[in-house]
PDB file of N, CA, C and O in Angstrom:
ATOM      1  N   UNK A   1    -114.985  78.785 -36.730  1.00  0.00           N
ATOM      2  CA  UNK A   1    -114.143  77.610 -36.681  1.00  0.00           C
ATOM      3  C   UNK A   1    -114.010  77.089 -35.254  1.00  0.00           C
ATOM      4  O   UNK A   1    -113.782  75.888 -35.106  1.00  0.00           O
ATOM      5  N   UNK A   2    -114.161  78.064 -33.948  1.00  0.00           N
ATOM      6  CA  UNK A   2    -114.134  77.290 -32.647  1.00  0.00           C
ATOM      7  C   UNK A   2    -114.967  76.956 -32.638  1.00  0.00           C
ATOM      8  O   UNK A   2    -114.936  76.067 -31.788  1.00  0.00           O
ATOM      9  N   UNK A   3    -116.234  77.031 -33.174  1.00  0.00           N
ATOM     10  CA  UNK A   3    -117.509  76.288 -32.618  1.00  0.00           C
ATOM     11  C   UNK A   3    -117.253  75.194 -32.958  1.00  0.00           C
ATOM     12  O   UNK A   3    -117.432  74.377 -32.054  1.00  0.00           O
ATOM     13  N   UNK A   4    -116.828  74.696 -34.078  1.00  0.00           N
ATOM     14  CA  UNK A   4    -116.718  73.627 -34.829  1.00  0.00           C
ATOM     15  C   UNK A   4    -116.169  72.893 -33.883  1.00  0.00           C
ATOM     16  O   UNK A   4    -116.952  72.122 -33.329  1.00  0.00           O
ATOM     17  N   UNK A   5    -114.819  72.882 -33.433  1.00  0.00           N
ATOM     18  CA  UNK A   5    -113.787  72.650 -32.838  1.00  0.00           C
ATOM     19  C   UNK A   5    -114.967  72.104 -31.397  1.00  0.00           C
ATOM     20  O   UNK A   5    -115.309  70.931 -31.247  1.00  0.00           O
ATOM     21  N   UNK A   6    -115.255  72.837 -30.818  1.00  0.00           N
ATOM     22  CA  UNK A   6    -116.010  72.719 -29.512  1.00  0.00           C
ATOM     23  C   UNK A   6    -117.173  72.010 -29.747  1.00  0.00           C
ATOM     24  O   UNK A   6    -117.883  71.620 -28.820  1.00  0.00           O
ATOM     25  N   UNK A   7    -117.425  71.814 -30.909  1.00  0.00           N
ATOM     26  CA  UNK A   7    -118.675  70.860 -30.993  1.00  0.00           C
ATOM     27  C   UNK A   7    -118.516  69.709 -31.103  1.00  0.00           C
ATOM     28  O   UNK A   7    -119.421  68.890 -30.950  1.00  0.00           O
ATOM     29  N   UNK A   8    -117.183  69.394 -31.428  1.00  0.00           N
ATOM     30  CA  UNK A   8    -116.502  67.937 -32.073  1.00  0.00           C
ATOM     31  C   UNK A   8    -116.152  67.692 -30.686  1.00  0.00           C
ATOM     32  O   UNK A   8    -116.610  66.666 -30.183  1.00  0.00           O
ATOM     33  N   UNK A   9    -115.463  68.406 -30.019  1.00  0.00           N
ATOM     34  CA  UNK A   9    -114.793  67.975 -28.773  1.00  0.00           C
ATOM     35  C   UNK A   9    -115.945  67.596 -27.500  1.00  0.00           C
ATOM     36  O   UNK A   9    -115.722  66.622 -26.781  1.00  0.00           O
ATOM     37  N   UNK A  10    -117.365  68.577 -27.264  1.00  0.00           N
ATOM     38  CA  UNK A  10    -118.348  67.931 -27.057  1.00  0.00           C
ATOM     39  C   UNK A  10    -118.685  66.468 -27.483  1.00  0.00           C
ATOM     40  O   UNK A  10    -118.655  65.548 -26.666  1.00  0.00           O
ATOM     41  N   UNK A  11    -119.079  66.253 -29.087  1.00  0.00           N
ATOM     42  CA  UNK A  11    -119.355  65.173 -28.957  1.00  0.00           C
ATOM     43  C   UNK A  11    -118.551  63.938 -28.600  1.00  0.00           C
ATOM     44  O   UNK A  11    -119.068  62.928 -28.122  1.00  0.00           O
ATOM     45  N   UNK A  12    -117.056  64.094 -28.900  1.00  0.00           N
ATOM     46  CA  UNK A  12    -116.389  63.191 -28.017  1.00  0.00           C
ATOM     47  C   UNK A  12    -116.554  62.750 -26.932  1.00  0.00           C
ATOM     48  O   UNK A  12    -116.640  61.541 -26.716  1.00  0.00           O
ATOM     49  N   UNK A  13    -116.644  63.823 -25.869  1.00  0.00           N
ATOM     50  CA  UNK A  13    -117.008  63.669 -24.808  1.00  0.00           C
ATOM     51  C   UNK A  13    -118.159  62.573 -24.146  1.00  0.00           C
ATOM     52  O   UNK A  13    -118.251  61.606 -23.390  1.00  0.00           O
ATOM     53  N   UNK A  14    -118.974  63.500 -25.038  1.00  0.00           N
ATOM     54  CA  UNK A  14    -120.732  62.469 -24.733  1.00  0.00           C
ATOM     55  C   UNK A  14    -120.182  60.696 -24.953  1.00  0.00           C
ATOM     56  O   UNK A  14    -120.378  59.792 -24.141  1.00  0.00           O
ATOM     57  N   UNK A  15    -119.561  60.599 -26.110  1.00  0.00           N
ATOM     58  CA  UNK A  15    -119.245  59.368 -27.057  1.00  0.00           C
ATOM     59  C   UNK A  15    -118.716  58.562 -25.580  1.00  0.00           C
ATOM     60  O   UNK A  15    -119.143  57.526 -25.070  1.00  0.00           O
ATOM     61  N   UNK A  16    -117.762  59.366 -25.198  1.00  0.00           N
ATOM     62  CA  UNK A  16    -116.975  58.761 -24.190  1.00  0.00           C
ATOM     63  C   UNK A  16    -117.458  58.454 -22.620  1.00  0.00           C
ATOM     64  O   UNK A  16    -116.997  57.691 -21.770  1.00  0.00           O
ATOM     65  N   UNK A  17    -118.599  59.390 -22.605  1.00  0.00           N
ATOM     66  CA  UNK A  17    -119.504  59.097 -21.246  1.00  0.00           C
ATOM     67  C   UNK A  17    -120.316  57.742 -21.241  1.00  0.00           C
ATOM     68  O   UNK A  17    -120.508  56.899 -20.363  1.00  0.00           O
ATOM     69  N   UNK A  18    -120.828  57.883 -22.902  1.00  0.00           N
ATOM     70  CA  UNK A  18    -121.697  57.057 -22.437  1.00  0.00           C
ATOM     71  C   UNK A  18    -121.100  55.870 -22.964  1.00  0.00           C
ATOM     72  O   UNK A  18    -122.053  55.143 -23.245  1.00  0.00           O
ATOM     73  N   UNK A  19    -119.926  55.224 -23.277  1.00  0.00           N
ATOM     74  CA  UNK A  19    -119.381  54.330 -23.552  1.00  0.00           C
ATOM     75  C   UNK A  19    -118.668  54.134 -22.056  1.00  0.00           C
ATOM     76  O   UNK A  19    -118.110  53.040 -21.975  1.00  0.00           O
ATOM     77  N   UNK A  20    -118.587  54.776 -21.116  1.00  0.00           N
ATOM     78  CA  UNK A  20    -117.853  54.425 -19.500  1.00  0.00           C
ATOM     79  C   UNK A  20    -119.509  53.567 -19.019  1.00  0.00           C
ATOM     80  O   UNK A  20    -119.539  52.457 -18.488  1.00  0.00           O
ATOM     81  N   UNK A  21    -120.510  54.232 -19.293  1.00  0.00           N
ATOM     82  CA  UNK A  21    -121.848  54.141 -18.528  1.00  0.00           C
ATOM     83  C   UNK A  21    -122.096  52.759 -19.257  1.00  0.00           C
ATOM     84  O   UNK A  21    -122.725  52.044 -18.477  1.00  0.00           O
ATOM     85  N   UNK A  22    -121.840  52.091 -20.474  1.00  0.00           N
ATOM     86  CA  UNK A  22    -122.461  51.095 -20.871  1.00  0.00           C
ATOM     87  C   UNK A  22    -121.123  49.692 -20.417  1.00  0.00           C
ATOM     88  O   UNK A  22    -121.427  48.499 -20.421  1.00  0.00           O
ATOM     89  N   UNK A  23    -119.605  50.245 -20.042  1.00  0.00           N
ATOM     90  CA  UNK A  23    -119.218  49.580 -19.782  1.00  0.00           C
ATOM     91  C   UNK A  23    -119.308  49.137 -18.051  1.00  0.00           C
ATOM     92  O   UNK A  23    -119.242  48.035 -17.505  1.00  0.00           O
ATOM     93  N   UNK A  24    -119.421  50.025 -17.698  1.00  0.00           N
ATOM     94  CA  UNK A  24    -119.826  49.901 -16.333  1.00  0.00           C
ATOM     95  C   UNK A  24    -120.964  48.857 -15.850  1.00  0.00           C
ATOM     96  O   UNK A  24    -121.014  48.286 -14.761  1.00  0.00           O
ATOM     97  N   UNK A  25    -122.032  48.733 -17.138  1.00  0.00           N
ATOM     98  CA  UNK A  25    -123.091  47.748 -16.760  1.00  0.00           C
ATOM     99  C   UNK A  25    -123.112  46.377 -17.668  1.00  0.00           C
ATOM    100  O   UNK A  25    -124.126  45.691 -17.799  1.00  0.00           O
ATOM    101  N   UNK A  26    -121.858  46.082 -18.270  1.00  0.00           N
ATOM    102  CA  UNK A  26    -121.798  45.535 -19.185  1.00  0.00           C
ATOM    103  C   UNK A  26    -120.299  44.396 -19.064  1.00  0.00           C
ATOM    104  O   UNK A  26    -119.399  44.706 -18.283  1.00  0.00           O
ATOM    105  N   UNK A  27    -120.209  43.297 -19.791  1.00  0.00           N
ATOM    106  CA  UNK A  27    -119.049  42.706 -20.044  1.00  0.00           C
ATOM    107  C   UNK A  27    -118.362  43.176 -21.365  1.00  0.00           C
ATOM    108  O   UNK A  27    -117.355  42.552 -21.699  1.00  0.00           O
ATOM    109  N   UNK A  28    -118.761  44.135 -22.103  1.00  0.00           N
ATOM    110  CA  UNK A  28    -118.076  44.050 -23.294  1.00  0.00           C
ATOM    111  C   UNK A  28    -116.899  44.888 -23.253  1.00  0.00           C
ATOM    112  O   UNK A  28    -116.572  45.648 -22.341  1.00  0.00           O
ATOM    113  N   UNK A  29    -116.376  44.691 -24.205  1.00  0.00           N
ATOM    114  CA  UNK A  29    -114.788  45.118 -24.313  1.00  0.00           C
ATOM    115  C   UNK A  29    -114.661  46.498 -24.453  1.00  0.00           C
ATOM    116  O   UNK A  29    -115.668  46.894 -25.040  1.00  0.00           O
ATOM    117  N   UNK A  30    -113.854  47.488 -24.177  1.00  0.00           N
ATOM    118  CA  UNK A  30    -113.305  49.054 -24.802  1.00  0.00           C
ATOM    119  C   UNK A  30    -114.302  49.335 -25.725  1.00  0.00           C
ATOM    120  O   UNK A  30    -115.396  49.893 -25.640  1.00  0.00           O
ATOM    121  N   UNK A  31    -113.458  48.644 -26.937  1.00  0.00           N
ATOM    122  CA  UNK A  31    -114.032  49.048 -28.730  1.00  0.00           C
ATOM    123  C   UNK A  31    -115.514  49.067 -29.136  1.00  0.00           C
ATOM    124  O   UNK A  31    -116.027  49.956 -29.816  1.00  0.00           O
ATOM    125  N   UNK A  32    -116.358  47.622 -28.478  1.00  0.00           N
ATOM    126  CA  UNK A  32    -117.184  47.622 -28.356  1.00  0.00           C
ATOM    127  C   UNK A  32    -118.270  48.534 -27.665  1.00  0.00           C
ATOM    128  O   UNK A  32    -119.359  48.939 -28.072  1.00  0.00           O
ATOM    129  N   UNK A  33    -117.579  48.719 -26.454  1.00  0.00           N
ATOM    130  CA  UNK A  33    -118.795  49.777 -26.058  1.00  0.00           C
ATOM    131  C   UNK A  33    -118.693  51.436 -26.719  1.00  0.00           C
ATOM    132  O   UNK A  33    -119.649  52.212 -26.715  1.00  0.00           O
ATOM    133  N   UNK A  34    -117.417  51.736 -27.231  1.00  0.00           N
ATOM    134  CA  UNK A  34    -117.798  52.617 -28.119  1.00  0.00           C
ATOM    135  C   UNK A  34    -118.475  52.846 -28.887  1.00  0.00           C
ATOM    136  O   UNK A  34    -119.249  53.775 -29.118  1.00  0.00           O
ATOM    137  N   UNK A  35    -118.042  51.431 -29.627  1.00  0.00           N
ATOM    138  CA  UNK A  35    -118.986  51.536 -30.657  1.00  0.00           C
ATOM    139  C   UNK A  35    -120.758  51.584 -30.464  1.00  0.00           C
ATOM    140  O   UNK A  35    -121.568  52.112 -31.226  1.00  0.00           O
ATOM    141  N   UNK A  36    -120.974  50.972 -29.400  1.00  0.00           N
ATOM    142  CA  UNK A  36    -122.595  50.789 -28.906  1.00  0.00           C
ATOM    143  C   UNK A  36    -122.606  52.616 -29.012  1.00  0.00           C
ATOM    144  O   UNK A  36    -123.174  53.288 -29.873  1.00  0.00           O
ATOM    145  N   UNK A  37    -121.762  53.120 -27.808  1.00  0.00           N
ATOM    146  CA  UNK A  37    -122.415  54.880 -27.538  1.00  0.00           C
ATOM    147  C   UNK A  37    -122.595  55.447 -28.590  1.00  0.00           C
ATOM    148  O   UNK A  37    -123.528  56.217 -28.818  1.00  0.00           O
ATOM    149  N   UNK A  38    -121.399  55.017 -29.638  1.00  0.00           N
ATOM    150  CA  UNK A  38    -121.629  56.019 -31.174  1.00  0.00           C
ATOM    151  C   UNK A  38    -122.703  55.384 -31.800  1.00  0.00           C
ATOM    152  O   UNK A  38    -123.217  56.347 -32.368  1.00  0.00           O
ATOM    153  N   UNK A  39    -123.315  54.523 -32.050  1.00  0.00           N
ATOM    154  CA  UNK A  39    -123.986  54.398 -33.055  1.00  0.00           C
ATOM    155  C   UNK A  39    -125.619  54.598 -31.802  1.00  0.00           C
ATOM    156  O   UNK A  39    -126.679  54.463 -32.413  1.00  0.00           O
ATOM    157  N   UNK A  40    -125.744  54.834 -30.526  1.00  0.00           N
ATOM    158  CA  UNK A  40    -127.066  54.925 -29.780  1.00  0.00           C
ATOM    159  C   UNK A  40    -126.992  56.413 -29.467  1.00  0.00           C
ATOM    160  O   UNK A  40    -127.764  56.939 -28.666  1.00  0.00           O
ATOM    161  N   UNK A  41    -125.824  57.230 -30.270  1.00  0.00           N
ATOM    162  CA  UNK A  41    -125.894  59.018 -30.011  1.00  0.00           C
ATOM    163  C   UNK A  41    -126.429  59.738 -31.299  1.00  0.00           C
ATOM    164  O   UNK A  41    -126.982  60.822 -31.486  1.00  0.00           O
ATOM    165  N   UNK A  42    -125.952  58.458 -32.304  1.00  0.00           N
ATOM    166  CA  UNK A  42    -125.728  59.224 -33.680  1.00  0.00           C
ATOM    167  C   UNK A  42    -126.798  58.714 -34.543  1.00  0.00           C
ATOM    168  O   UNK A  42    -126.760  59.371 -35.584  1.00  0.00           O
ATOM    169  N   UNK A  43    -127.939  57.652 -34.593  1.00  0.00           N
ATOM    170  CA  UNK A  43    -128.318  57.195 -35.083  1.00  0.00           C
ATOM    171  C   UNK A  43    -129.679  57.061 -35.037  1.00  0.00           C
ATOM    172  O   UNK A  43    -130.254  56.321 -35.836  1.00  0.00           O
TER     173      UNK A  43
END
């Protein structure tokens, strides 16, 4: 069950890196660039 836990919290992480990295080069909003990292990590 911690792996689980630590794997989810990993991928948050990533989700959240690379949604700083796309806003950083980008005009789009918060929500949006989340959404870009999740669906260019997961898909």
């Amino acid at each position: 069950k911690v792996a689980a836990i630590s794997g989810d919290a990993r991928r948050a992480l990533e989700i959240a890196k690379r949604a700083l990295e796309i806003l950083e080069t980008s005009d789009k909003p918060g929500a949006k660039a989340v959404d870009e990292a999740f669906k260019e990590l997961f898909s």
